[in-house]
N, C-alpha and C positions, 0 to 999 in steps of 0.2 A: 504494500500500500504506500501511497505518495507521504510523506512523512516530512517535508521542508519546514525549517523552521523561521527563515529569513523574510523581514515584512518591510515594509516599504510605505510612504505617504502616497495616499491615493489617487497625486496631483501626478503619479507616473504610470497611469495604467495608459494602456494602447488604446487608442479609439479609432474608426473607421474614418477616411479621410471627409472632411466635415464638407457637409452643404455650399456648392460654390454658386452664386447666380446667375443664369442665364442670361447674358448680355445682348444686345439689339448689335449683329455683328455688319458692320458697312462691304459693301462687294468690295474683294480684292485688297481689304485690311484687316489684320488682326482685332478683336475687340479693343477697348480701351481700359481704362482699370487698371488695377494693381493685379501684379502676376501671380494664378494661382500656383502654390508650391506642389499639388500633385494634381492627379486626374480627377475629374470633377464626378461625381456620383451618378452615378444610370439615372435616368429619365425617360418616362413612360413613351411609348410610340412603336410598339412591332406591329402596328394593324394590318399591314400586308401578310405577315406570315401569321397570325391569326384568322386571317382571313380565309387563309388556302387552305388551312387543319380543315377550319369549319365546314369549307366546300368539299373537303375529303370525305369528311363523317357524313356527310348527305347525299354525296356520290354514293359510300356502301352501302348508307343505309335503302337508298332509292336502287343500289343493284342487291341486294339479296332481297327487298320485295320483289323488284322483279322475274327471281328467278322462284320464288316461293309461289306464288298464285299459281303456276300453270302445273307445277310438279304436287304442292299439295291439294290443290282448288282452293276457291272460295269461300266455302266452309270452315276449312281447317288451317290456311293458311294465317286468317287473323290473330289466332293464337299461338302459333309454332310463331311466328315474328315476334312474339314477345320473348321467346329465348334465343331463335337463331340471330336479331342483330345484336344483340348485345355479346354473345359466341364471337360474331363473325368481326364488330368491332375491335373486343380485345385480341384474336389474334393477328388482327391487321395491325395492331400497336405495337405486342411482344417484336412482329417482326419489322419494326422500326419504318410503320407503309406514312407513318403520319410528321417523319420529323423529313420531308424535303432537301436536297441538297439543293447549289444552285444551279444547277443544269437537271433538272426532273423529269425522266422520259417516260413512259407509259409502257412501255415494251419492256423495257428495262425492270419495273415492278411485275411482268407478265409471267414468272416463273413463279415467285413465293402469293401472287394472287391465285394463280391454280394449287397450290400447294398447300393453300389456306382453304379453299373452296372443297378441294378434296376433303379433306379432315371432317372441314366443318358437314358436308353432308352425308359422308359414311356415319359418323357419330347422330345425327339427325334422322338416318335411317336404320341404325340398330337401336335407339331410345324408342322410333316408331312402331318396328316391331317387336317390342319387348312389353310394350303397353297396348297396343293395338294389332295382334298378330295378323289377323284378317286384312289389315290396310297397309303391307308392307310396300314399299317402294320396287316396283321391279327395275332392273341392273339399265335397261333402257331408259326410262323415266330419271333414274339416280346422276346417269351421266350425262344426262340433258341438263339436269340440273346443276350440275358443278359447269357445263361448259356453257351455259345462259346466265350463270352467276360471275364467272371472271368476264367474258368477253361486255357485259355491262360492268363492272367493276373499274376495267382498261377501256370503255368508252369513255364515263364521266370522269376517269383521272386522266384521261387525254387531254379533256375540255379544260379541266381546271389546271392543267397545269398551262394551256395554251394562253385560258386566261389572264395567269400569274405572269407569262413572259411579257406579254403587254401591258401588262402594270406596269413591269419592273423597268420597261423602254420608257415609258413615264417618271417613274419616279425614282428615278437609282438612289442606292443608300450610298453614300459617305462612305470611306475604305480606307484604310491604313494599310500600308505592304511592308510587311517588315522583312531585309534580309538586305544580301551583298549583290552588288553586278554582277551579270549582266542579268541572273533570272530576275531581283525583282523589278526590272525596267524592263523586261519585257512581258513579263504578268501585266505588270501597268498597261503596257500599251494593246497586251490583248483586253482588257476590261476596256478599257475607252473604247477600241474599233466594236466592241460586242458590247451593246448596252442592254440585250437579252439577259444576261446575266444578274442585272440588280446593283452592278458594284460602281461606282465611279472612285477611283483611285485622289484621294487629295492630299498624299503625302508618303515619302519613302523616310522610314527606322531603321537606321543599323543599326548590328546587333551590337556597336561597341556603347563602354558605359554612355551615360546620357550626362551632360556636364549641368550643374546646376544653374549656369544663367551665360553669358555672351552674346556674341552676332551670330546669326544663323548661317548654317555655312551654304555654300552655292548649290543652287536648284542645280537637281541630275537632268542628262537629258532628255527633254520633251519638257521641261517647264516644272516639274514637281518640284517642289521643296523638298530639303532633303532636312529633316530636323534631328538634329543631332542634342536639342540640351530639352531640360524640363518642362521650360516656360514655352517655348515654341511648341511642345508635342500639347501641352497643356491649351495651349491657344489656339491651333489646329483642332481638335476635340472640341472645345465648345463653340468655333467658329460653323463648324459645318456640321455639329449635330451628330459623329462620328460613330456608327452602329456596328460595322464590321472592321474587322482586323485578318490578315492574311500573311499567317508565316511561313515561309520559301524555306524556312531551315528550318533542324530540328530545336523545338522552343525549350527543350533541357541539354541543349548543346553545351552551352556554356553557362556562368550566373548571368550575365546580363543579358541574355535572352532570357532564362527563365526570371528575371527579374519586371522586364518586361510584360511577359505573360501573365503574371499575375498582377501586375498594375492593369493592366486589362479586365482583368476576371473581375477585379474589384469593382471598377468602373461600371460593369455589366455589359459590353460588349458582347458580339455573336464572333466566335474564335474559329479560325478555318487554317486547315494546316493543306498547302498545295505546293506541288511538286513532289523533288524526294521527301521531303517532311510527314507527305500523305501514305506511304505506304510505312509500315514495321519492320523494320532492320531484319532482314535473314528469313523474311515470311512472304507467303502473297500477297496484295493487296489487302485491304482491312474490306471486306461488304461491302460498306456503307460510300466507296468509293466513289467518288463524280468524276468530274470533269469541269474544267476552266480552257476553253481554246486549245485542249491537248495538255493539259498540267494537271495531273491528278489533284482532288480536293477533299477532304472528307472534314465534316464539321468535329471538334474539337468537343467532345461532352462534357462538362464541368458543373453538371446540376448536383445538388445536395442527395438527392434522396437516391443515385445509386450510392454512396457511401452508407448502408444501414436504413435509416430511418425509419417508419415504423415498428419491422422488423426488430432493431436493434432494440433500440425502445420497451419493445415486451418482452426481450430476453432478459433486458436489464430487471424491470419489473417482478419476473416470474422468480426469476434468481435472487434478489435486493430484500426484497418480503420476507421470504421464509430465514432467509438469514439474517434479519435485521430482528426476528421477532425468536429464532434461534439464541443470538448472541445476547440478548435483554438481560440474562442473569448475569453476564461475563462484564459488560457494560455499568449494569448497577456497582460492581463488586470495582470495576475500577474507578471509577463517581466518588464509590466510598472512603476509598485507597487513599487517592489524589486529594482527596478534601479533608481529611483526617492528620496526612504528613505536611503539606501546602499550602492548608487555607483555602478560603473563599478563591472560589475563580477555576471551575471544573475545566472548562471549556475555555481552549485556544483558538481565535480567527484568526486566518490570515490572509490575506486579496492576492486572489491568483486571476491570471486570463482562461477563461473557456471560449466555446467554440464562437465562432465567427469573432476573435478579440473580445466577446464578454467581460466584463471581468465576475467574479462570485466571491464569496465567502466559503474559505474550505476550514472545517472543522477538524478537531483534533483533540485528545487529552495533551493538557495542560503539564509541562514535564519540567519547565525550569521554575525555580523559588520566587515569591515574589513581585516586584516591579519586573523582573527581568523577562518574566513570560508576556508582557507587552509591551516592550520596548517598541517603536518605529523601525528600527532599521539594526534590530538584533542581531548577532552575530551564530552562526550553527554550533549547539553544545556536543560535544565530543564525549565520550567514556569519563574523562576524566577531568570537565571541566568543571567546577566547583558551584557555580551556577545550578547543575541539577540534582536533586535528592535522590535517594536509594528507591523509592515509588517511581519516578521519571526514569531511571538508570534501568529499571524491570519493564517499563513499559517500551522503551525504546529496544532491549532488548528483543523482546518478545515479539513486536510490532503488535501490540495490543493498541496503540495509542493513534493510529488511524482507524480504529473500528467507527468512529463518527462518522468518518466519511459515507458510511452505508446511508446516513441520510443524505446526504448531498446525492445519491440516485436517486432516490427515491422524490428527492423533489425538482430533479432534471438538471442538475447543475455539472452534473459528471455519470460517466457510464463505470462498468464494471470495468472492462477492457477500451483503450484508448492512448492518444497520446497521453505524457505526464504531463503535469498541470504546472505550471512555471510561473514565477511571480513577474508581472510586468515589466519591472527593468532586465531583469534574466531574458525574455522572450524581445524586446528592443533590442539590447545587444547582439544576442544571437542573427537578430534577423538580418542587424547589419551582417554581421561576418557572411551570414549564410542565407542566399534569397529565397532557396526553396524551405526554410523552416515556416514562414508561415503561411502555406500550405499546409501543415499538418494540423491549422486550427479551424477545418472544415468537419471534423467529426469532436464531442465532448470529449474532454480530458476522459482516462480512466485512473481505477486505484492499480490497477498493473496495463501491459501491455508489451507488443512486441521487442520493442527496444529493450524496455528490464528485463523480459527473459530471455536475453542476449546480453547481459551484464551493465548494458549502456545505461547509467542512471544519471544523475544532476552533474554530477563531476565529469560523463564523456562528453568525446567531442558534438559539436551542435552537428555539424553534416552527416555525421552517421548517425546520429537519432533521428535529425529530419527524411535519412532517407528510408530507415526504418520504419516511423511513423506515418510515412506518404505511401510505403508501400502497404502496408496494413489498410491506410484508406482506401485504395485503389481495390483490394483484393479481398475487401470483407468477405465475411460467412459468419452462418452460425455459428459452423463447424470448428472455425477457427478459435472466435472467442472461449470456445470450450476449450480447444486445445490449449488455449493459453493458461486459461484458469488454472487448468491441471497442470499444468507445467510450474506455475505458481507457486498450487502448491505442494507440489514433487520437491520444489527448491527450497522451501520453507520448514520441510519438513528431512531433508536432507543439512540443513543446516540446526537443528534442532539437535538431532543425534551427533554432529560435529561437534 
């Protein structure tokens, strides 16, 4: 369990880069105002790609009526449509028919649309005859059905997506290209001649660091800015309303692409990885593969909820309970301990950052004498520092004196398994050294996790917790979390017997 004992005044916790104003930008000049110091916060506006979800969902849902009336009839059809679209929805989700790239071909979703259709009506015809033996579907009638349900399925997603290119020749979004000559100048210049696409290029990022203020250095050829420092990427972004970003290299190349990328993800950009960046090192393409004028493209997923989320959520819960209401004897007897040798003052807070930069209150037994267990900016007591009593000495020991933490699950502030919880100047520092550490604050702290049962705890280095920690995000499971727990406490109890 996380067990730090270091605190800090609260005027250093991390906060999300704060509210910058939308300025009234003049053509062909930066706004005016004082230079924001980072990227300004997302702002509401994807209605075209809301748009086309929506036309997607009424596409299937208008092609699996269609293919229901003639295979079930009239009678029967009104009620089987009450479970086959919502069937035929979700597996058009699982297989990612709803998240668009930007080149969206209808031919192209023509393989997993039959593939869906199949499933969904063999399953719709062994429910039929399982409950209705007399009115089974014959093998004729089945496969009219699967082939009058995609071939409508790849009509209306023809249309819509025909739709969406004439929008997009309308109204191209904003675009950042970040990478080296000569590919991202010639991305650029294919997005310009192809306005199908959606993207209008208004600026080329190299991947070297970005300098904190100066003259901007000379536009690359064809006229682009080439913004090389903070306030210029920073004035570009709120000048033109900047929606997409498009990296030509890999964006954990080096730190200052990945530093990049996540000044992005913050922002709430839509993140697109083309070219070689698009495909995974030593593998085929990724699926979800497009196309940009010949430069492979595949959108860059960075939403919360494949890390865990509900999911995790109730493993936390299912697990945190019974153990929380388990440990109540073990708990009282140390309340009792602690207040008996110590005095008043059971319970130790200290401000740590949780997930998204939160910051929370993580709980603890109280284990140094004194003023000293709430000092500001306390120093870590040791075995044999004089500062803690023979009760703190047992509880550190033991790691009895994070069992509080069981509440901080229980009321969302940390999971069981997770990154460790770091006090805000710890996680500032770090982040300097290392860009990809705060990426690992997209899932809840835990009281153990992968990096500790890997020995990496407060005292390793920050890049390999972070890469530790991000790869746990990336690659949750249930499974895992178990695995860890047990692993936990394999090591606890291995050290026990030592």
């Amino acid at each position: 369990m996380t067990t730090d004992r270091a605190d800090a005044p609260r005027s250093a916790r991390v906060l999300p880069p704060s509210a910058v104003p939308r300025p009234a930008a003049a053509a062909g000049r930066p706004p005016r105002g004082p230079v924001p110091k980072t990227l300004p916060p997302p702002r509401p506006g994807r209605g075209l790609r809301r748009r086309t979800v929506a036309l997607l969902l009424a596409a299937d849902c208008l092609a699996t009526a269609g293919a229901a009336l003639p295979a079930l009839g009239t009678a029967a059809a009104p009620a089987a449509l009450t479970a086959l679209v919502p069937a035929a929805l979700l597996l058009h989700c699982r297989a990612g028919l709803y998240r668009p790239g930007p080149a969206p071909s209808a031919l192209n979703d023509l393989p997993r649309l039959l593939g869906r259709a199949a499933v969904l009506w063999c399953a719709a015809a062994a429910v039929l005859a399982a409950v209705h033996p007399g009115r089974a579907l014959p093998p004729l009638v089945l496969s009219g059905a699967v082939a009058a349900h995609t071939l409508l399925a790849c009509g209306g997603r023809a249309a819509v997506h025909r739709a969406r290119r004439n929008a997009a020749r309308r109204r191209p979004r904003a675009t950042l290209i970040v990478g080296i000559d000569p590919a991202a100048r010639q991305l650029a210049a294919a997005l310009d001649a192809h306005p199908e696409y959606g993207m209008r290029p208004v600026g080329l990022v190299p991947p070297a660091p970005l300098l904190p203020g100066g003259p901007a250095a000379p536009p690359a050829r064809g006229g682009l800015p080439r913004l090389t420092s903070v306030p210029e990427l920073a004035r570009a972004v709120i000048q033109h309303t900047v929606r997409d970003v498009v990296f030509t290299l890999p964006p954990y190349g080096d730190p200052h692409t990945a530093a990049l990328l996540h000044r992005f993800i913050d922002q709430g950009s839509v993140i697109w990885l083309a070219g070689p960046a698009a495909a995974r090192e030593g593998r085929p393409p990724h699926p979800g593969t497009d196309q940009l004028w010949g430069f492979a493209c595949r959108r860059l997923d960075t939403s919360p909820p494949r890390h865990g989320g509900r999911r995790k959520r109730a493993l936390d819960l299912a697990l945190a309970t019974p153990a929380l209401v388990a440990a109540a004897p073990v708990l009282l007897g140390c309340a009792l301990a602690v207040r008996l040798a110590d005095g008043p003052g059971v319970l130790c807070r200290q401000e740590r950052t949780g997930r998204d930069g939160r910051g929370f209150t993580l709980l603890t037994f109280r284990t140094l004498r004194g003023s000293a267990a709430h000092e500001k900016t306390s120093r870590p007591g040791g075995a044999g520092d004089g500062r803690m009593s023979r009760v703190g000495r047992l509880l550190r020991r033991s790691k009895l004196e994070g069992l509080p933490q069981l509440w901080n699950v229980l009321r969302g502030d940390m999971s069981l398994v997770g990154p460790r919880p770091e006090h805000p100047l710890v996680v500032q520092q770090c982040t300097q050294a290392c860009p990809e550490y705060g990426a690992r604050h997209r899932m809840r702290p835990g009281l153990t996790g992968l990096a500790q049962v890997h020995g990496l705890r407060g005292g390793a280095c920050a890049e390999d917790r972070a890469r530790f920690d991000n790869l746990y995000t990336d690659s949750w499971s249930p499974w895992q979390d178990i695995r860890i727990l047990l692993r936990t406490a394999a090591s606890a109890v291995r050290r026990e017997r030592g």
